[in-house]
C-alpha positions in Angstrom: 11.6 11.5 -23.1 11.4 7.9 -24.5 8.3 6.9 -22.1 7.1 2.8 -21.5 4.6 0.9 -24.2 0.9 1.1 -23.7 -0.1 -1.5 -21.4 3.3 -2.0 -19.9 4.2 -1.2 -16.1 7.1 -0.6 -13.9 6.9 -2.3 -10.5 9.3 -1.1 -8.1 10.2 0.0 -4.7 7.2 -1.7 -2.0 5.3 -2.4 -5.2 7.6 -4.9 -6.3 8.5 -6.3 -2.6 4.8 -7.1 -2.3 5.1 -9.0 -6.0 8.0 -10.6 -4.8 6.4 -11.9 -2.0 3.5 -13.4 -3.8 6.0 -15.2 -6.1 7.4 -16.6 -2.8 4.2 -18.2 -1.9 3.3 -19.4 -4.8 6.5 -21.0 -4.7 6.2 -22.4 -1.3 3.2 -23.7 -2.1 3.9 -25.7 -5.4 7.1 -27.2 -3.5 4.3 -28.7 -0.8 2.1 -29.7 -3.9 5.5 -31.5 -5.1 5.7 -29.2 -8.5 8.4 -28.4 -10.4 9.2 -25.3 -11.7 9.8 -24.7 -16.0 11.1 -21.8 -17.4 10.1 -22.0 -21.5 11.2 -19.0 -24.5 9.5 -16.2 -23.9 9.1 -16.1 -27.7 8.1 -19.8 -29.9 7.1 -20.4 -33.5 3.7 -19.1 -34.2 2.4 -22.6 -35.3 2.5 -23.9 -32.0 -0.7 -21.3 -30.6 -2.2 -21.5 -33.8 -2.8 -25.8 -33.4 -2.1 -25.7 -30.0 -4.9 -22.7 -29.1 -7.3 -22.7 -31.9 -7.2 -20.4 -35.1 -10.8 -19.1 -34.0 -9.9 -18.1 -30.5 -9.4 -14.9 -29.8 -6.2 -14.9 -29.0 -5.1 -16.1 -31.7 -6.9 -14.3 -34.5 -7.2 -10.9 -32.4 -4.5 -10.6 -29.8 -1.1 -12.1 -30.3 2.3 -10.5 -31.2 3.6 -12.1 -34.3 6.6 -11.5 -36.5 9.1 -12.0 -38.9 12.5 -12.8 -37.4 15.8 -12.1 -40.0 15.5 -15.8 -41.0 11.3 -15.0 -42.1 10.2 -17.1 -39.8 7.0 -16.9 -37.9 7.3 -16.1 -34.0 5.0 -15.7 -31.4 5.4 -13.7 -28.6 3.6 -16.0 -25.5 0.1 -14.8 -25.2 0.0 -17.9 -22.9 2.0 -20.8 -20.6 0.5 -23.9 -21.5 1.6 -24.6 -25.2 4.8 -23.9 -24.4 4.9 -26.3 -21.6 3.5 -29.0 -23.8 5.8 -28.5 -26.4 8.9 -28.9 -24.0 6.8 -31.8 -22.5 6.7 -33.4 -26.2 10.5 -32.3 -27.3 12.4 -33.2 -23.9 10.5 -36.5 -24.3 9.0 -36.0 -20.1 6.4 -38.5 -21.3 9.4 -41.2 -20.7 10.0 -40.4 -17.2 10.0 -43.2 -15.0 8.2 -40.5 -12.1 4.4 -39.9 -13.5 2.4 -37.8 -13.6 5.0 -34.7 -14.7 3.8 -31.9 -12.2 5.4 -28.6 -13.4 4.9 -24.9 -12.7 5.3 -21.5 -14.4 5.9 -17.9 -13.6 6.4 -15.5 -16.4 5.3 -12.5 -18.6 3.5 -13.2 -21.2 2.1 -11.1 -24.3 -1.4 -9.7 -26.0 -2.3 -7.2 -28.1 -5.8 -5.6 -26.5 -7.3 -2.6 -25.0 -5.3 -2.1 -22.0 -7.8 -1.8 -18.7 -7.7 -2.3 -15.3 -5.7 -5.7 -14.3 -5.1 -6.4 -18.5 -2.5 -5.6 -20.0 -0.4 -6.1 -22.9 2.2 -7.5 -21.2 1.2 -9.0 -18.4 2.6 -12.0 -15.6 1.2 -14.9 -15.6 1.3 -17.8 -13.1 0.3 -21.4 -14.0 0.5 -25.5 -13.2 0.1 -27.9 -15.4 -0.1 -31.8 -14.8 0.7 -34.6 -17.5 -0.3 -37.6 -17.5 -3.3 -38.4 -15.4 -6.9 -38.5 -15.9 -7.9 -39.2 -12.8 -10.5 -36.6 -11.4 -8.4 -36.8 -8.3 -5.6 -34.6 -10.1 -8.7 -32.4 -10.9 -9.5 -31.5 -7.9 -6.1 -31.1 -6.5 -5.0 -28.2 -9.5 -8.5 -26.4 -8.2 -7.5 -26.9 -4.5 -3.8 -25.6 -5.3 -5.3 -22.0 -6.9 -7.7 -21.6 -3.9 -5.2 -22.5 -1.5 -2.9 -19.7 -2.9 -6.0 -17.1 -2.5 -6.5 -18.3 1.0 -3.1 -18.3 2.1 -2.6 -14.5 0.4 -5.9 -13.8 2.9 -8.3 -13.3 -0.1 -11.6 -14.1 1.1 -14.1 -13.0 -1.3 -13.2 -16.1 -3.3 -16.1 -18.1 -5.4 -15.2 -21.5 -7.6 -16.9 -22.1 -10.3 -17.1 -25.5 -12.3 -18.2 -27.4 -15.7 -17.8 -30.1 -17.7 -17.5 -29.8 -21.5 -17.1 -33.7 -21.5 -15.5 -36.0 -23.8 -16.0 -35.8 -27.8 -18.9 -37.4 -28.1 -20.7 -35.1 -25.8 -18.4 -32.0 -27.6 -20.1 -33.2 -30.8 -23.7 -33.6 -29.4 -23.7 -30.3 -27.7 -22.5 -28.5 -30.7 -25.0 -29.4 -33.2 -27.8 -28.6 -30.3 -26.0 -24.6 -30.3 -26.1 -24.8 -34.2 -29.8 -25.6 -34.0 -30.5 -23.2 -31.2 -28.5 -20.2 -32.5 -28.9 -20.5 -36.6 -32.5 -19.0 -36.5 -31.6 -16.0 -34.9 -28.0 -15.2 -36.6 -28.8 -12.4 -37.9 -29.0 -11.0 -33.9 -25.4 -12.3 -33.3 -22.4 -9.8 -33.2 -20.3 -10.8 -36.4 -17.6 -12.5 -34.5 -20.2 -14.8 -33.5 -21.7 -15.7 -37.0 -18.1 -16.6 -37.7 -18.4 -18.9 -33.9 -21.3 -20.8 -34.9 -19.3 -22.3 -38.2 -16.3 -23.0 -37.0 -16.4 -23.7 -33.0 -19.8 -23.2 -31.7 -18.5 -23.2 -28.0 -16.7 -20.0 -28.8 -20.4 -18.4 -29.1 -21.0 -18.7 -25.8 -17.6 -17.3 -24.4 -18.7 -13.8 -26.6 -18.9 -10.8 -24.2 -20.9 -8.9 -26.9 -23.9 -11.1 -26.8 -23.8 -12.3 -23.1 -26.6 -10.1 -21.9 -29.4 -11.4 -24.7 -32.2 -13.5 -24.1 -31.1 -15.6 -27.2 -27.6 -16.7 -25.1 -29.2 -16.9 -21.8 -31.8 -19.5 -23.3 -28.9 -21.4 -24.9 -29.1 -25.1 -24.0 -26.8 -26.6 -21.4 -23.2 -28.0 -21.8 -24.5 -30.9 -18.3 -27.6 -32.1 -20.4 -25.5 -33.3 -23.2 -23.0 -35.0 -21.2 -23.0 -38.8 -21.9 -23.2 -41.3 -18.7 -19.5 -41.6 -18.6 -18.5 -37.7 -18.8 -21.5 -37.8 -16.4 -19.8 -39.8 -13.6 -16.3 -38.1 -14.2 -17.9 -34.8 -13.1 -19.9 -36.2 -10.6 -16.4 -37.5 -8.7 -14.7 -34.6 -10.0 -17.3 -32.6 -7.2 -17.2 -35.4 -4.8 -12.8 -34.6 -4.5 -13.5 -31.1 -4.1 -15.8 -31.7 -1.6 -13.7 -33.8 0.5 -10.6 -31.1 -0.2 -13.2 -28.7 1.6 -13.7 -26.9 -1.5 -16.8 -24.8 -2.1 -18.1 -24.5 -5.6 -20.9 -24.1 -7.9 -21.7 -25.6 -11.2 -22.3 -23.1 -13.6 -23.1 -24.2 -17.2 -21.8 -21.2 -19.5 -18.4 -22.2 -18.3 -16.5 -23.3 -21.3 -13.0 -20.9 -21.3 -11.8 -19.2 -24.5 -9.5 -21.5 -25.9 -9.9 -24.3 -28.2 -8.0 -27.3 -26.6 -10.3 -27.5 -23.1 -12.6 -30.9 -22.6 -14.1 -32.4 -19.3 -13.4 -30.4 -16.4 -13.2 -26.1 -17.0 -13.2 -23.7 -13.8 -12.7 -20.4 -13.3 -12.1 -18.9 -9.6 -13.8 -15.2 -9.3 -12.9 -12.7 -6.6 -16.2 -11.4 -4.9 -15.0 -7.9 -4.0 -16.8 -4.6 -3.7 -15.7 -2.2 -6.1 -13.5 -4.9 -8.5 -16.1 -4.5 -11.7 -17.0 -7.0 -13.9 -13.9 -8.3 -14.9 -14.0 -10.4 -11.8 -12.2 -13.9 -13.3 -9.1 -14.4 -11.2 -8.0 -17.1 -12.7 -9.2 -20.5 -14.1 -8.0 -23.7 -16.7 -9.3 -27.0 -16.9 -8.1 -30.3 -18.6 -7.1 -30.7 -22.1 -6.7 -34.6 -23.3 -6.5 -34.1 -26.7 -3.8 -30.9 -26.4 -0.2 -33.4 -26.3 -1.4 -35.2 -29.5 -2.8 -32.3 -31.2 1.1 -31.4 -31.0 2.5 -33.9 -32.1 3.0 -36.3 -28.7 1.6 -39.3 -27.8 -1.5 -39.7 -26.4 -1.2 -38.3 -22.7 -3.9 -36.8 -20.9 -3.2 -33.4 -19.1 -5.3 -30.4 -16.9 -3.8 -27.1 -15.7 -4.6 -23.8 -14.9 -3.4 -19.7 -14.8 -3.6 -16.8 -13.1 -2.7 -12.8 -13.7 -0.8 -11.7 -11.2 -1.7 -8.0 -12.0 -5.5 -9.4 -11.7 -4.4 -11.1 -8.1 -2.5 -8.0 -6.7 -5.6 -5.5 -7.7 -8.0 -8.2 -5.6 -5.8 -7.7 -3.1 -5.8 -4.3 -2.7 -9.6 -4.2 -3.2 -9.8 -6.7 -0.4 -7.5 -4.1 1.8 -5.3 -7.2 2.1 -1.8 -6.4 3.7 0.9 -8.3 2.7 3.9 -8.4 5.0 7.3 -6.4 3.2 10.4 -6.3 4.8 11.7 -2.4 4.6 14.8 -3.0 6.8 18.4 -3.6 6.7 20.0 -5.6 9.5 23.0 -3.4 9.7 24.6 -0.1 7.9 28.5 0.4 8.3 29.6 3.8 8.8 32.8 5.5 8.0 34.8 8.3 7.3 38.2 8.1 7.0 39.6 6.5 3.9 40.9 3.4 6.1 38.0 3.2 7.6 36.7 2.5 3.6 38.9 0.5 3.3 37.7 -2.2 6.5 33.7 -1.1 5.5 34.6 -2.2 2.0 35.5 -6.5 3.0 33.1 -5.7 6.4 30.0 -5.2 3.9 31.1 -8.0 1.7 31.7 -10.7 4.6 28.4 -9.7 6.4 26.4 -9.8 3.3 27.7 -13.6 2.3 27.0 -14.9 5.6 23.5 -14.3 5.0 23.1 -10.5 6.5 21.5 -7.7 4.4 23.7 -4.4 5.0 24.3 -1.3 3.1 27.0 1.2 3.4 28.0 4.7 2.4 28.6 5.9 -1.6 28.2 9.4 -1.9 30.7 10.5 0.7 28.4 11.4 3.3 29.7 13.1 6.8 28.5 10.7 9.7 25.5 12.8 10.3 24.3 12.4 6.4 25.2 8.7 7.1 22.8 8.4 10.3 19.8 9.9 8.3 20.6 7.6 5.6 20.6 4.9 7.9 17.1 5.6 9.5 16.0 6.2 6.0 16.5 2.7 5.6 15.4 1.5 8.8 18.6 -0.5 9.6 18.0 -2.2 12.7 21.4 -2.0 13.9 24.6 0.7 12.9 28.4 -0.4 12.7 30.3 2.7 13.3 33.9 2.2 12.3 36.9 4.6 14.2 40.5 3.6 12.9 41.1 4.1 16.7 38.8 0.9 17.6 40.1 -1.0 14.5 43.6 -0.6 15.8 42.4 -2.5 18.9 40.4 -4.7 16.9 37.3 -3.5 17.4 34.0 -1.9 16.1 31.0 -0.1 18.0 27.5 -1.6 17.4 24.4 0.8 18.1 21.2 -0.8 18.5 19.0 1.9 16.4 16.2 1.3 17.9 17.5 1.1 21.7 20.0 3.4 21.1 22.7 0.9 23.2 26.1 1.1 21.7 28.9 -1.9 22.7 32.3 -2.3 21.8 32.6 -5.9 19.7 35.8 -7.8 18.6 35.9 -7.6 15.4 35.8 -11.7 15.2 33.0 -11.6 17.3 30.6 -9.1 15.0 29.2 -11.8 12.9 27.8 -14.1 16.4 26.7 -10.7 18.0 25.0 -9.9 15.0 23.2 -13.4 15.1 22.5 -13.2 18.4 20.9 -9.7 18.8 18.9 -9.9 15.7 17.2 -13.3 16.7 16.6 -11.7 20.4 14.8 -9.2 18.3 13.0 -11.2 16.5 11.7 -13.0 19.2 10.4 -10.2 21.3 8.5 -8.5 17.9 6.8 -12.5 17.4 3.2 -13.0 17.4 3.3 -16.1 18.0 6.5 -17.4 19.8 7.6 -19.6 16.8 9.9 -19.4 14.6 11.3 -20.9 11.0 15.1 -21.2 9.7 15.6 -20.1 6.8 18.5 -21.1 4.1 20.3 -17.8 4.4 20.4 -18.7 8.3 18.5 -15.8 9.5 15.3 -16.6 11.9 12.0 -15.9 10.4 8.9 -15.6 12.8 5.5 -15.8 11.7 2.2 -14.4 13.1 0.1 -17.6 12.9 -1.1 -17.7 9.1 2.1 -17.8 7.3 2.8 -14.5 7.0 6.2 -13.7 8.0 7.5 -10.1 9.1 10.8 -10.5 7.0 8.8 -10.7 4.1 9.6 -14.6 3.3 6.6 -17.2 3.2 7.3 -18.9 6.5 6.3 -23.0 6.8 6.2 -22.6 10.7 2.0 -21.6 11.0 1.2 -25.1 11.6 1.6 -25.3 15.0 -1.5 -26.8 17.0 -1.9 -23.4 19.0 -2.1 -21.4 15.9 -3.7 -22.9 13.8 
């Protein structure tokens, strides 16, 4: 039996509703933050990480997929969403837009080669924004906002912010020779990926898991105290957005993120949940001036961020967080007789494109196989065809859950449908309202924006739920 790759999953059945309804959030919410959404390769030429990332970054010189396509050229499998961004930034030329700053948004797999644990894996779904062409410390603070929004509107509550400032090059530079002259006397105590660190990128030395724990890295000086006036006051108003977006936060020093292209503001959001382990980084980014020139761009400033989804839905079920699925059909047409097919067949096909989700019967099921399949599916209502009542042009409609059956016209099915699902809908409301959706079916919320057909509902902003 040909079996799935290390570090690969397959999501499916209420595993892959509750995915799916994540995605719709995150969705919702970018459209209210006004981003757009980009869709790059899944696969790019391996130059791009290796100046866009950093050739001493670990993901880079440890975990990326690379290969030789039939033309020998280098290709990259994504280990990450922002360099491919940027490059389509630089190639499609966004920096000419007459709308600035480009807001944009990803969703995607992405691909690295390490030791598959809990909430990493190989390949793995990533979710990101990033924002080019601002520098104010404004956009800052909105990126951080959007992430912790998502958390809170998902119900996480065990949600910390964490911030730093790596500054601009002049601090960079300052701050690196004061690690050089802090770590050189003891490198003989540094794990060997290190030694190689404190060369090339000194930074990196302090993002090393192997060494966190020694009183050598814990004495380390601090990125804050190296910061020159002006880096100074863009952090300081960086803090003073987030507090006025109701943000809470920390500053915490040995913040500095494990890739290359990061200056000024870095942040990583941790969940605070009981049982979650170490591995507690949810998510996190920062801004990355330098990153659209280093690719050959102009000179635009930029600041993003990412998140795991496999790291966001294990928080969640940590946290005991449900998250609303719909497991429900609004109708299943029944048959038997090979008319009676014949009607299901363009019956199923006209429901479904008027914005109705129905199933019907394949495996030639009596009616009695057919009602069990039915409940199996928790279809909220049945359509039980009889050539008798099509010759009259008519169907019978049985409320499953009632157990009511009526006689319908047959033009009539599609308005009693309507009519008796939103009646439905309305009595099984938490909180009387209710949202229209594009596909014209009512969707009711219970007051936080969690809707029970499993779509992220914009109707939890009324003044008595709020």
């Amino acid at each position: 039996m040909i079996t799935k790759q290390k570090g690969c999953h397959d999501i499916y059945g209420d595993e892959a509703k509750k995915w799916k309804y994540v995605s719709n959030v995150i969705d919702a919410v970018c459209e209210r933050y006004n981003y757009d959404f980009i869709r790059t390769p899944i696969f790019e030429a391996s130059e791009l990480y290796h100046r866009g990332i950093g050739e001493e970054t670990d993901v880079v010189s440890k975990e990326m997929y690379d290969f030789k396509d039939k033309g020998d050229r280098s290709i990259t499998l994504r280990p990450e969403g922002t360099a491919g961004v940027v490059r389509s930034f630089i190639e499609n030329k966004m920096y000419g837009d007459a709308t600035q700053p480009v807001k944009l948004y990803y969703n995607g797999t992405m691909y690295r080669y390490e030791r598959p644990q809990s909430g990493r894996d190989r390949e793995l779904t990533q979710f990101g924004v990033e924002v080019l062409g601002s520098d104010d410390p404004m956009i800052d603070a909105e990126v951080i906002s959007l992430a912790v929004n998502i958390y809170r509107i998902l119900g996480l509550k065990g949600i910390k912010v964490n911030i730093n400032s790596l500054g601009d090059k002049e601090s960079r530079d300052n701050y690196r020779k004061a690690l050089v002259e802090h770590f050189m006397p003891h490198v003989d105590s540094l794990c060997e990926d290190c030694k190689v660190r404190l060369q090339k990128n000194p930074l990196r030395v302090l993002d090393c898991k192997v060494d966190a724990d020694t009183e050598i890295m814990k004495n380390a000086p601090v990125m804050t105290d190296y910061l020159n006036e002006e880096s100074k006051k863009r952090f300081e108003m960086v803090q003073k957005y987030l507090n006025l977006l109701d943000i809470d936060f920390e500053v915490n020093p040995s913040i500095v993120r494990g890739l290359d292209y990061y200056d000024h503001t870095v942040f990583e959001i941790e969940a605070d949940i009981e049982g979650f382990g170490s591995q507690n980084v949810l998510g996190g980014g920062g801004r990355y001036n330098g990153l659209v020139s280093a690719l050959g761009g102009p000179e635009v400033p930029g600041i993003g961020f990412a998140m795991g989804l496999g790291r966001l839905m294990l928080a969640l079920e940590k946290e005991q967080v449900e998250l609303p699925i719909n497991n429900s059909l609004d109708a299943f047409v029944m048959y038997v007789s090979d008319t009676e097919k014949e009607y299901a067949t363009t019956l199923v096909q006209e429901l479904r494109m008027n914005g109705f989700s129905v199933e019907t019967e394949y495996t030639n099921r009596g009616l009695k196989g057919q009602f069990k399949q039915a409940d199996r599916l928790n279809s909220r209502f049945l359509i039980i065809l009889n050539d008798t009542d099509l010759e009259n042009n008519q169907v019978k409609i049985k409320n499953n859950k009632t157990k009511e059956e009526e006689l319908v016209d047959i033009d009539y099915i599609l308005y009693y449908l309507d009519e008796h699902l939103m009646s439905e809908d309305d009595a099984d409301c938490d909180c009387g309202c209710s949202h229209e959706h594009e596909e014209g079916h009512e969707c009711h919320c219970n007051g936080e924006g969690n809707c029970g057909c499993g779509n992220h509902c914009d109707c939890h902003s009324h003044e008595e739920n709020e």
